[in-house]
N, CA, C and O atoms as CSV, one atom per row, in Angstrom:
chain,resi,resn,atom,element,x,y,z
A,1,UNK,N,N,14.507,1.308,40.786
A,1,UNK,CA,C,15.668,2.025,40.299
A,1,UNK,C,C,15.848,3.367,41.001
A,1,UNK,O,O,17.005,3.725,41.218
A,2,UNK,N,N,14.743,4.223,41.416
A,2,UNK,CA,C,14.588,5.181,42.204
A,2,UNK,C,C,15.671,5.386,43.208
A,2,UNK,O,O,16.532,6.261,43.304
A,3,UNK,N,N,15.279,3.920,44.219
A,3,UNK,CA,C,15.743,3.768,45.301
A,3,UNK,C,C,17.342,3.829,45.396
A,3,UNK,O,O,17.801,4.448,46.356
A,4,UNK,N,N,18.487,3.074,44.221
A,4,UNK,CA,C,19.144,2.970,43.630
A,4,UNK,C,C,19.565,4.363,43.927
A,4,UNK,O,O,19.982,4.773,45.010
A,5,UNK,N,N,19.370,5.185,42.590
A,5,UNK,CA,C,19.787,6.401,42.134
A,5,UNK,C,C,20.032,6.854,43.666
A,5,UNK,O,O,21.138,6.822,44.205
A,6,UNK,N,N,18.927,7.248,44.238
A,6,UNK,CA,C,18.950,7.684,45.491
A,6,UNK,C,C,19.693,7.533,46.637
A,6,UNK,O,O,19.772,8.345,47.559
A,7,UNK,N,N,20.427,6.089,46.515
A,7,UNK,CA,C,21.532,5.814,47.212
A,7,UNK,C,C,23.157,6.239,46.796
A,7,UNK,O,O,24.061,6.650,47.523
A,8,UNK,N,N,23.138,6.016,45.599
A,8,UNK,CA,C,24.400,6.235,44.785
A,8,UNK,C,C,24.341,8.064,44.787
A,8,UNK,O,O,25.406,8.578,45.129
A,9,UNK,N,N,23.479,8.800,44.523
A,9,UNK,CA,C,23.970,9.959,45.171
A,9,UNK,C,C,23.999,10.444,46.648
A,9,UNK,O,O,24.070,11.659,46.837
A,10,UNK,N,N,23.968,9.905,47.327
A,10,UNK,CA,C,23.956,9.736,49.048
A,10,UNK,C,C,25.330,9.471,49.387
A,10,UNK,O,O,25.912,10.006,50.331
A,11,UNK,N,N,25.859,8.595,48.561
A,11,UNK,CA,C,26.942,8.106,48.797
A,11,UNK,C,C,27.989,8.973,48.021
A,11,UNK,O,O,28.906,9.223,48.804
A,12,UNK,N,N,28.262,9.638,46.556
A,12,UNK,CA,C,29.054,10.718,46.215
A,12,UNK,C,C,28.496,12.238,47.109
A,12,UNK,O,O,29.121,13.259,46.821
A,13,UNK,N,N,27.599,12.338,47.931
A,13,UNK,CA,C,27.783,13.664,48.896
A,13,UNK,C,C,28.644,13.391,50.011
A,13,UNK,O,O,29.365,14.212,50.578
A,14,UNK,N,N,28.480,11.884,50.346
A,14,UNK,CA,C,28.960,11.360,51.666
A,14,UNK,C,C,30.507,11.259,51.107
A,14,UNK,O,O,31.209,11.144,52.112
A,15,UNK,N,N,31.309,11.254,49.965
A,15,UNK,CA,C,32.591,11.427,49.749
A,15,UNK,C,C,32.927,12.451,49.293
A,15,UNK,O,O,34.091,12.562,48.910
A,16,UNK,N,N,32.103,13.439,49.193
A,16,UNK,CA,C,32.495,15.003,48.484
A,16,UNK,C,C,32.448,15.445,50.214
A,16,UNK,O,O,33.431,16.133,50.488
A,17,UNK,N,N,31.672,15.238,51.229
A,17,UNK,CA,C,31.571,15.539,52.797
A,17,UNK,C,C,33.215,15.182,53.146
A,17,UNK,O,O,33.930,16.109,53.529
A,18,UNK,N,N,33.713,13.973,53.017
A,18,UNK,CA,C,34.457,13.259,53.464
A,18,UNK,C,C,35.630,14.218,53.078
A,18,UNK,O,O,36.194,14.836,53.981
A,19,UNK,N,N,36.135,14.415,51.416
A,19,UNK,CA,C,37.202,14.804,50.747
A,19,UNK,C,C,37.190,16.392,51.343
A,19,UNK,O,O,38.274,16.959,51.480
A,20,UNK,N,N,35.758,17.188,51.739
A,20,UNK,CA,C,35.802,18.315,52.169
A,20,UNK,C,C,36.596,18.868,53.476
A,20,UNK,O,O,37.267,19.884,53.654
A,21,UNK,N,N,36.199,17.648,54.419
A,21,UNK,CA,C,36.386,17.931,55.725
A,21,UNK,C,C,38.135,17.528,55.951
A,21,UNK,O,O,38.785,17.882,56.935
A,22,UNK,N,N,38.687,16.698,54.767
A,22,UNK,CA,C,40.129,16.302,54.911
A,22,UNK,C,C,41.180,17.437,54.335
A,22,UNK,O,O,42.361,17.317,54.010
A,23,UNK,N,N,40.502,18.326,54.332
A,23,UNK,CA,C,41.420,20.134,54.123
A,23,UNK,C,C,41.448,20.706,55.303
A,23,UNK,O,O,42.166,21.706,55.318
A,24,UNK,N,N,40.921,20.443,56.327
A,24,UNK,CA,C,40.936,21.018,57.813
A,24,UNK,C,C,41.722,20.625,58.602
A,24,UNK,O,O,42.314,19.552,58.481
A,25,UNK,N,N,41.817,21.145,59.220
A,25,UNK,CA,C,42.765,19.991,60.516
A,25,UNK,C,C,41.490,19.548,61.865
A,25,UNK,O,O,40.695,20.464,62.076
A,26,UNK,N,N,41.333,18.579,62.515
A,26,UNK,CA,C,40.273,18.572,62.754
A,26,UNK,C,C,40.917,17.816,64.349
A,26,UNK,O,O,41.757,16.916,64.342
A,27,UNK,N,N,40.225,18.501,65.822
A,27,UNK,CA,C,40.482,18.182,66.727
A,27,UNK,C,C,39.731,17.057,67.125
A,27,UNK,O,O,38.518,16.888,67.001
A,28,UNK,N,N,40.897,16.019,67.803
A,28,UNK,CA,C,40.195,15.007,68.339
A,28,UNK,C,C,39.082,15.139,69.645
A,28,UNK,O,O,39.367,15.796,70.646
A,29,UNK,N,N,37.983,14.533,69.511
A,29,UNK,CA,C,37.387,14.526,70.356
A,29,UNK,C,C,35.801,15.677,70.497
A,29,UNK,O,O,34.809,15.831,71.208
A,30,UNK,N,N,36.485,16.265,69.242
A,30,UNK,CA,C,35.295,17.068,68.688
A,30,UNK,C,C,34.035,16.986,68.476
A,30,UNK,O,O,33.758,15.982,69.132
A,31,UNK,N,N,33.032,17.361,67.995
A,31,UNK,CA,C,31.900,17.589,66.703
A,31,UNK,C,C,32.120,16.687,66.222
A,31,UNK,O,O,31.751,15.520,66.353
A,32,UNK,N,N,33.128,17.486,65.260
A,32,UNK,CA,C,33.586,17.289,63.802
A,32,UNK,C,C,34.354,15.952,63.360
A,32,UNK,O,O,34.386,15.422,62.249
A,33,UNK,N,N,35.000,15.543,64.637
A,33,UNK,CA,C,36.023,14.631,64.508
A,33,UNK,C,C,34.638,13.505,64.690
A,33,UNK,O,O,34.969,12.425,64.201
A,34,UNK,N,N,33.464,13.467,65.148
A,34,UNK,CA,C,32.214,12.312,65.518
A,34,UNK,C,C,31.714,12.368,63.528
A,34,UNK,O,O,31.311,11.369,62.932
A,35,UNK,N,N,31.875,13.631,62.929
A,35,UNK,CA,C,31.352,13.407,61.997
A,35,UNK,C,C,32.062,12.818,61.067
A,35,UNK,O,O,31.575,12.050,60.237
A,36,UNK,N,N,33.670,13.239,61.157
A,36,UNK,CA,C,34.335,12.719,60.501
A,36,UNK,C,C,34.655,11.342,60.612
A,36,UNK,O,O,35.068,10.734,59.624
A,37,UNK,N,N,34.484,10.697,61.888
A,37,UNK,CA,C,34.279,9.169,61.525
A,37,UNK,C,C,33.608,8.802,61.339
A,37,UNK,O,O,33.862,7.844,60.609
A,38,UNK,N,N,31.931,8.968,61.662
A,38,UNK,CA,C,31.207,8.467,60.494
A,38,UNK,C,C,31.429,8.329,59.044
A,38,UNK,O,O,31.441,7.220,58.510
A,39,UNK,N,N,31.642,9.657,58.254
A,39,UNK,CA,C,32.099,9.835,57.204
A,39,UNK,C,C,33.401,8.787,56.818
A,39,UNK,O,O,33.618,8.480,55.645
A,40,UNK,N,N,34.020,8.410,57.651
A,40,UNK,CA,C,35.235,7.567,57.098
A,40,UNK,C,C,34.225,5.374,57.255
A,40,UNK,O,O,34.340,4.401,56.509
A,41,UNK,N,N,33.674,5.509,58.134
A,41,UNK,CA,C,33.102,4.616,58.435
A,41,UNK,C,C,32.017,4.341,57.230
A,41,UNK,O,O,31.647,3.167,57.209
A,42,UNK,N,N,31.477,5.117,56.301
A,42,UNK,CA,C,30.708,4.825,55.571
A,42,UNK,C,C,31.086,4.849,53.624
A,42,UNK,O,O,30.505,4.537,52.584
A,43,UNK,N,N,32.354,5.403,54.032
A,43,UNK,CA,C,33.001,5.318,52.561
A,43,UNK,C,C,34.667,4.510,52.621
A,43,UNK,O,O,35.496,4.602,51.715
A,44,UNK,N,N,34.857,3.739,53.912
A,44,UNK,CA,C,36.229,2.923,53.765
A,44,UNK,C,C,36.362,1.847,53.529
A,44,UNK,O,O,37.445,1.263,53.482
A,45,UNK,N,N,34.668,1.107,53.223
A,45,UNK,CA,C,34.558,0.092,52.532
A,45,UNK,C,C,34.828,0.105,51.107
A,45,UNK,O,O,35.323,-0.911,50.620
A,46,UNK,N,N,34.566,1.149,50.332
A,46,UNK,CA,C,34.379,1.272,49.303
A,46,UNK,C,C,36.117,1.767,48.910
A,46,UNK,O,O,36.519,1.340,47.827
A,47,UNK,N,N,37.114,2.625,49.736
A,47,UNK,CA,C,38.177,3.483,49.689
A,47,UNK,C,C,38.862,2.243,49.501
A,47,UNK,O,O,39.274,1.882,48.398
A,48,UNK,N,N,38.981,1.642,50.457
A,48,UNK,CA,C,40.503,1.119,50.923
A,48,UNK,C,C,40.893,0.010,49.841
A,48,UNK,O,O,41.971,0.091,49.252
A,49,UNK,N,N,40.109,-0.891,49.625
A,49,UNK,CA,C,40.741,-1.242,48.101
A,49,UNK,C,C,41.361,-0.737,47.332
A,49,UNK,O,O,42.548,-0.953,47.089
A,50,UNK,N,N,40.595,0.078,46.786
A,50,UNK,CA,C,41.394,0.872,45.995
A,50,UNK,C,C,42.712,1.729,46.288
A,50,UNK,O,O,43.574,2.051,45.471
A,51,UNK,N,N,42.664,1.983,47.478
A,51,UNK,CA,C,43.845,2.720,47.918
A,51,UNK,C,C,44.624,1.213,48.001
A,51,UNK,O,O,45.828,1.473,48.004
A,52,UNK,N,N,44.516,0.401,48.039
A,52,UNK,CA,C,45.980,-0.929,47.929
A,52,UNK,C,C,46.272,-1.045,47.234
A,52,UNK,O,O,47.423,-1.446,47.058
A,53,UNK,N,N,45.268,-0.724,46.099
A,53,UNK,CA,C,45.859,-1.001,44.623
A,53,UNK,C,C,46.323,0.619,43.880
A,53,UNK,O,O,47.279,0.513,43.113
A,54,UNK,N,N,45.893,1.708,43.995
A,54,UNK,CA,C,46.342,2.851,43.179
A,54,UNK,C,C,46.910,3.962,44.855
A,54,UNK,O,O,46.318,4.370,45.854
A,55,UNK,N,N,48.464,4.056,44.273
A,55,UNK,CA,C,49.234,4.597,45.684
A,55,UNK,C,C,48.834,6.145,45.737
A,55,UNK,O,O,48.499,6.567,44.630
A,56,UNK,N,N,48.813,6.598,46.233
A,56,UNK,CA,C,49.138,8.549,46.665
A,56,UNK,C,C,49.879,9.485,45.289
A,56,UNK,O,O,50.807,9.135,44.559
A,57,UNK,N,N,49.331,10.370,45.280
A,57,UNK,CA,C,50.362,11.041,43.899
A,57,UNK,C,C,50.843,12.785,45.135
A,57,UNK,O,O,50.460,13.953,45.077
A,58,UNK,N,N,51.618,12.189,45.893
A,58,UNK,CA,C,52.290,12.909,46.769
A,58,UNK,C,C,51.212,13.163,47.773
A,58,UNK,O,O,50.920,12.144,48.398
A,59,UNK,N,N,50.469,14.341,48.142
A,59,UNK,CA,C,49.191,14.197,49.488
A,59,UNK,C,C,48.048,14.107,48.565
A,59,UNK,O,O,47.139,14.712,49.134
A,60,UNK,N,N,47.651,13.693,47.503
A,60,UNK,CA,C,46.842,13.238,47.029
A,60,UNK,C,C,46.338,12.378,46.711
A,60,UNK,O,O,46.472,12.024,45.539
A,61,UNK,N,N,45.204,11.351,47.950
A,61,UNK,CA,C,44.800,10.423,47.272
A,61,UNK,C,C,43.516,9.774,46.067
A,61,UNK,O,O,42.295,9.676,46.178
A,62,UNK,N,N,44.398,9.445,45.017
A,62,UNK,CA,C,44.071,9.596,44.113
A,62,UNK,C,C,42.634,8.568,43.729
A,62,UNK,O,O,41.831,8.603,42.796
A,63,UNK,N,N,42.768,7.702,44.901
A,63,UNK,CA,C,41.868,6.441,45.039
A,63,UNK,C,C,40.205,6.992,44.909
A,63,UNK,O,O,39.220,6.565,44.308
A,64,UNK,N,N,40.488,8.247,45.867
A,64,UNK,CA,C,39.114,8.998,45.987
A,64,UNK,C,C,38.712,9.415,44.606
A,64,UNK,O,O,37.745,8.736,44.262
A,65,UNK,N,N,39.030,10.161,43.795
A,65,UNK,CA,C,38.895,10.198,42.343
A,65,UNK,C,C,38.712,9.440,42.056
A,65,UNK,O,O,37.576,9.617,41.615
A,66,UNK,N,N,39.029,8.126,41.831
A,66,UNK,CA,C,38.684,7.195,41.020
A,66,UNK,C,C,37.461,6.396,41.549
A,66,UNK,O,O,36.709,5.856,40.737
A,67,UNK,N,N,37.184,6.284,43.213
A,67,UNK,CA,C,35.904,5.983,43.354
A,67,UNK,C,C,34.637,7.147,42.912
A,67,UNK,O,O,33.505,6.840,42.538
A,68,UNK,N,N,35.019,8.122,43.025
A,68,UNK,CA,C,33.580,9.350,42.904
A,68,UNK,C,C,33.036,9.143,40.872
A,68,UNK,O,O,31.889,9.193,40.427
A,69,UNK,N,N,34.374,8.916,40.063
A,69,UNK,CA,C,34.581,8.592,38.693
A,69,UNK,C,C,33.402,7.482,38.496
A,69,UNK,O,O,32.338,7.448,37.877
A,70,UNK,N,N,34.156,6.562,39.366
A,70,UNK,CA,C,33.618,5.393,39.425
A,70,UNK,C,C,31.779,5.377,39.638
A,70,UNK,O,O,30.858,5.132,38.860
A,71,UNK,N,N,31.833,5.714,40.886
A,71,UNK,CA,C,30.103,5.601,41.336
A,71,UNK,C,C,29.459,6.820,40.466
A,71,UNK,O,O,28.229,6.773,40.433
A,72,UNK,N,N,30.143,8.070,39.645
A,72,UNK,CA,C,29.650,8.910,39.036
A,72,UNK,C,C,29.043,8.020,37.773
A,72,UNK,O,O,27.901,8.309,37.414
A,73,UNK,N,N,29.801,6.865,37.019
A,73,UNK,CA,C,29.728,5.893,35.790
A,73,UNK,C,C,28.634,5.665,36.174
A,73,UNK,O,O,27.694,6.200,35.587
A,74,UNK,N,N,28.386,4.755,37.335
A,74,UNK,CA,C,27.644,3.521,37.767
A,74,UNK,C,C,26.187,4.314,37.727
A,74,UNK,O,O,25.167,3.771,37.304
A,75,UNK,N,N,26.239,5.808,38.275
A,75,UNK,CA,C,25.206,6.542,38.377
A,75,UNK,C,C,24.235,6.599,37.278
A,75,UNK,O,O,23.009,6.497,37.271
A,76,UNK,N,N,25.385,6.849,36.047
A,76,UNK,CA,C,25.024,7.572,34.751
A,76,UNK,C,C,24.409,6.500,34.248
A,76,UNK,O,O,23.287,6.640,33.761
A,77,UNK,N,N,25.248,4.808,34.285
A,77,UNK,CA,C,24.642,4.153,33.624
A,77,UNK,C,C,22.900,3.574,33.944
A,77,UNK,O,O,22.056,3.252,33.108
A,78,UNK,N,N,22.792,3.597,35.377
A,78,UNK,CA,C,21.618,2.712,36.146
A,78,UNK,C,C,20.313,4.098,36.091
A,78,UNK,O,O,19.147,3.803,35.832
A,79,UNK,N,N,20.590,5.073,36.276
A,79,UNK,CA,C,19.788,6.716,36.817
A,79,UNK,C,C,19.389,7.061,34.874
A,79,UNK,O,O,18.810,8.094,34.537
């Protein structure tokens, strides 16, 4: 269960990283832009569903909330 816990918060830093770095404007070809696709590469499995099913509430996507909600539950219940 350790191991668990340990992943599921790995993964809400890796979308609090993600939601952080999407307030910047970020140049291609960068650093930042290598980190930022990782960061999209490791939470757009989990995003993009949900973004098909719950739309934008103007530049806010709201999908992200509801996954961090989400894996925050999953946390509480298994941790």
């Amino acid at each position: 269960m350790a191991i668990v816990c340990a992943l599921l918060t790995i993964f809400l830093v890796v979308l609090f990283a993600r939601a952080v770095l999407s307030w910047f404007p970020i140049e291609p070809g960068s650093f930042v832009a290598q980190i930022n696709d990782v960061l999209r590469m490791l939470t757009d499995w989990a995003a993009l569903p949900l973004r098909r099913v719950i739309p934008p509430l103007g530049m806010i996507d709201v999908s992200y909330f509801v996954l961090v909600f989400g894996v925050l539950i999953l946390r509480g219940a298994v941790c």
